[in-house]
C-alpha positions in Angstrom: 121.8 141.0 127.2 121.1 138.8 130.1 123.5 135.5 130.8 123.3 132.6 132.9 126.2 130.2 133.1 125.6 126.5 134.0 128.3 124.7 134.6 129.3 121.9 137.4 132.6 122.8 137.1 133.4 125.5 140.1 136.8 126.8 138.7 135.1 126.3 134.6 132.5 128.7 135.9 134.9 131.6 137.4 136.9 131.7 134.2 134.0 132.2 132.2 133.0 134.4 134.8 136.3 136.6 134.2 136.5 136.0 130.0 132.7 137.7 130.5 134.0 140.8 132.3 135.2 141.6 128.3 131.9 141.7 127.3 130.0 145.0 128.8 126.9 144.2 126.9 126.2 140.7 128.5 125.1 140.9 132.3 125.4 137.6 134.2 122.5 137.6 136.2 123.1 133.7 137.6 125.0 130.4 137.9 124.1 126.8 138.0 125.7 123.5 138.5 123.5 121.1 138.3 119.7 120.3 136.3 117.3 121.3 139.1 119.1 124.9 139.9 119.6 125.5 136.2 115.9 125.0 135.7 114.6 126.8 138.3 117.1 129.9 137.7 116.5 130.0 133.8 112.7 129.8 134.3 112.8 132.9 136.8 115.3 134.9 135.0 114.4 134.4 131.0 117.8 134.9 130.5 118.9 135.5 126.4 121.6 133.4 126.9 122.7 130.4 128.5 126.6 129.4 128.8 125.8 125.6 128.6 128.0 123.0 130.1 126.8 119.4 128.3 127.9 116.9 131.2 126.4 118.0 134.5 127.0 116.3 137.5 125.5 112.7 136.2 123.2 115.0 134.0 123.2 116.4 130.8 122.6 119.6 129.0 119.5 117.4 127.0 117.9 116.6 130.4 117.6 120.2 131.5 117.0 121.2 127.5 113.7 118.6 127.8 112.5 120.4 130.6 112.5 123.9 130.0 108.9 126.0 128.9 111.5 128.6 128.0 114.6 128.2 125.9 117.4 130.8 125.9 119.8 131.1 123.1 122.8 128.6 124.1 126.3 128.5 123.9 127.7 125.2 124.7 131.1 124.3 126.2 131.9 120.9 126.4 135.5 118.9 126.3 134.0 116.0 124.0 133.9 117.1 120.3 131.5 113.7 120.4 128.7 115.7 122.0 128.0 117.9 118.8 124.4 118.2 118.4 121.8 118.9 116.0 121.0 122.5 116.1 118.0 122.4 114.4 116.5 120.9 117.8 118.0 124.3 120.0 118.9 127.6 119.3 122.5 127.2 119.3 124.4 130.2 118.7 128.0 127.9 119.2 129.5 125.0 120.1 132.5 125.5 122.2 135.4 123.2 123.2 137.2 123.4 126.8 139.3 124.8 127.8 137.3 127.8 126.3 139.5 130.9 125.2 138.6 134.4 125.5 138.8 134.8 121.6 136.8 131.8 120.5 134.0 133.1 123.2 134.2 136.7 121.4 133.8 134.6 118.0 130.4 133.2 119.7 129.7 136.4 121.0 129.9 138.1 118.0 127.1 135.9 116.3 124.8 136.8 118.8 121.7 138.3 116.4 120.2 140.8 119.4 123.9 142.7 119.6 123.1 143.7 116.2 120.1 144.9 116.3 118.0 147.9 118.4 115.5 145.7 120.4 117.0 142.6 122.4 114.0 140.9 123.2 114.5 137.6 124.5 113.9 134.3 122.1 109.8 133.0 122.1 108.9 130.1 124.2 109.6 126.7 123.1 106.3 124.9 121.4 105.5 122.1 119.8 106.3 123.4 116.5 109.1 121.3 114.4 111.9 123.1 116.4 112.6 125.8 119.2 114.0 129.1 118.7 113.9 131.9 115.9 114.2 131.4 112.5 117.6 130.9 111.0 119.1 133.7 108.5 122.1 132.8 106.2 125.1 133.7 108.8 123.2 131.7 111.6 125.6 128.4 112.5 124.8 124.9 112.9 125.7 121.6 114.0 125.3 118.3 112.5 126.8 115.4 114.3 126.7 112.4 111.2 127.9 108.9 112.8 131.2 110.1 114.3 131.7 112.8 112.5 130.6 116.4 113.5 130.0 119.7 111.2 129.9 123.0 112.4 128.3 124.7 109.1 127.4 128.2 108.0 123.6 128.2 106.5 124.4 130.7 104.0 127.3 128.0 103.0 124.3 125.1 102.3 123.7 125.2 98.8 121.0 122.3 98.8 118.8 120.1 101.2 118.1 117.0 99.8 116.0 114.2 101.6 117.1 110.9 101.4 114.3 108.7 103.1 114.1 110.0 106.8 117.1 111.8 106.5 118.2 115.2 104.6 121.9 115.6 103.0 123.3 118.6 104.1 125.5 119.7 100.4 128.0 122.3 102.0 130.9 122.7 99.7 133.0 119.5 100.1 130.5 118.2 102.8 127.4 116.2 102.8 126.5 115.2 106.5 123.3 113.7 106.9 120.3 114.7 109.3 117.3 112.9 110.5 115.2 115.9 110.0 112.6 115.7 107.1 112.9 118.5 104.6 109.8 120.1 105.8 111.1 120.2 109.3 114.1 121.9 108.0 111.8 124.5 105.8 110.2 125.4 109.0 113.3 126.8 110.9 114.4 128.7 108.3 113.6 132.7 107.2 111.6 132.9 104.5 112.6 134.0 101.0 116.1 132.3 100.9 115.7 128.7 100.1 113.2 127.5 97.7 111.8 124.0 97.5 112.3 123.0 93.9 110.6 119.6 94.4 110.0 117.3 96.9 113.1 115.9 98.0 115.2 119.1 97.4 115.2 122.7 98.8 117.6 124.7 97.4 119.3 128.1 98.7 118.2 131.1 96.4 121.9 132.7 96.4 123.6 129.3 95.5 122.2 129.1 91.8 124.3 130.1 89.0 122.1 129.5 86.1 118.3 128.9 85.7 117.4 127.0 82.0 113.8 126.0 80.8 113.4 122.4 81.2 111.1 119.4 79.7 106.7 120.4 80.4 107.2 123.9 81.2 109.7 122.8 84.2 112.9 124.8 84.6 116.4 123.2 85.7 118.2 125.1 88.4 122.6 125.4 87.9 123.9 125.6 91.1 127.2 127.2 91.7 128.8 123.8 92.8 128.1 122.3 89.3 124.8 120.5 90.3 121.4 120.7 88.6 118.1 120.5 89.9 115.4 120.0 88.3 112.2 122.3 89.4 108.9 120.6 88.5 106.3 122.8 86.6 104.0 124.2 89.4 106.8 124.9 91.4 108.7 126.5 88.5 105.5 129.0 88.3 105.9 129.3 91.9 109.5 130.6 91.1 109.3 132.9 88.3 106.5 134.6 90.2 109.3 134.9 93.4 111.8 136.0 91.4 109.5 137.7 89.0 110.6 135.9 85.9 
């Protein structure tokens, strides 16, 4: 797997350079510290992954991010918990926090999909579709930065979507950050098959329900394994029973 490392930091950049020297199956094949070499060096080398400093030199990670044809999967390192972002905009594998040790960057490292696999082709190039990158599976990560507050969350952990005007809840467990991502925006980034969208406002996640019950005009009403209940109107219900073949 091929790496590039942008960072404006000289010394930041060696120690990731040495915490790599771990990893025999990432090659670093550049460095950056600053917006215009990074772009330049990630658009000749299609690297599969980019070692992402946020703050740049007067720059940001965002300003090189809105320029690329071409988005690598990203690790970010940053010092500021404050600069979480939405990873439904980027492929984000992880959000790191400097200093950066060399066992949380084997945690990152480790959810890297194309270790795992035979063929390590390189992500597809950005479009205009709803978001860049591939599609997420259960164990992919994420983060949501609500207000203040930032979530690093598992997908397979997300029970339910729910849209709340021109935001989505996020119902994790204990947590319900919001998103300004419609609900069809989120359905979009996501592998098929796992979450199901039981109405309009709600898509739920396939492994999270406990209990499914027939409900009022041929509807059914879905028991979720965190005690909620969501109702599935009747042509989606049909939809449904034919995907789980009811």
């Amino acid at each position: 797997m091929r790496v590039v490392i942008v960072e404006d930091s000289r010394l930041a950049r060696l120690e990731l350079k040495e915490l790599l020297r771990a990893h025999p199956a990432l090659t670093l094949v550049g460095e950056a510290a600053n917006v215009p070499d990074a772009k330049v060096l990630i658009e000749q080398q299609q690297p599969d992954l980019v070692l992402l400093d946020i703050d740049l030199a007067g720059d940001s990670a965002f300003d090189l991010l809105a320029q690329l044809v071409f988005i690598p999967r990203i690790i970010f390192t940053t010092a500021f918990a404050e600069h979480a972002l939405a990873a439904f905009d980027y492929p984000t594998v992880d959000y790191l926090l400097k200093p950066v040790s060399s066992a949380r960057l084997a945690q990152a490292i480790a959810k890297l999909p194309t270790l795992n696999t035979p063929d390590d082709h390189p992500p597809e190039p950005a479009s205009d579709a709803a978001a860049n990158g591939p599609l997420l599976d259960l164990d992919a990560t994420f983060f949501v930065k609500d207000g203040e507050r930032c979530f690093l969350l598992r997908l397979g952990d997300v029970q339910l979507f729910e849209a709340i005007g021109n935001y989505s809840k996020v119902w994790a467990g204990t947590q319900a950050p919001m998103v300004y991502r419609s609900l069809g925006n989120i359905e979009q980034r996501l592998q098929p098959g796992l979450f199901f969208r039981a109405n309009r406002h709600q898509l739920v996640n396939l492994k999270a329900i406990s209990a499914i019950e027939p409900w009022l005009n041929g509807g059914l009403l879905l028991k979720l394994h965190s005690g909620q209940s969501i109702e599935v109107s009747r042509r989606q219900s049909a939809l449904l029973r034919q995907q789980l073949s009811l």
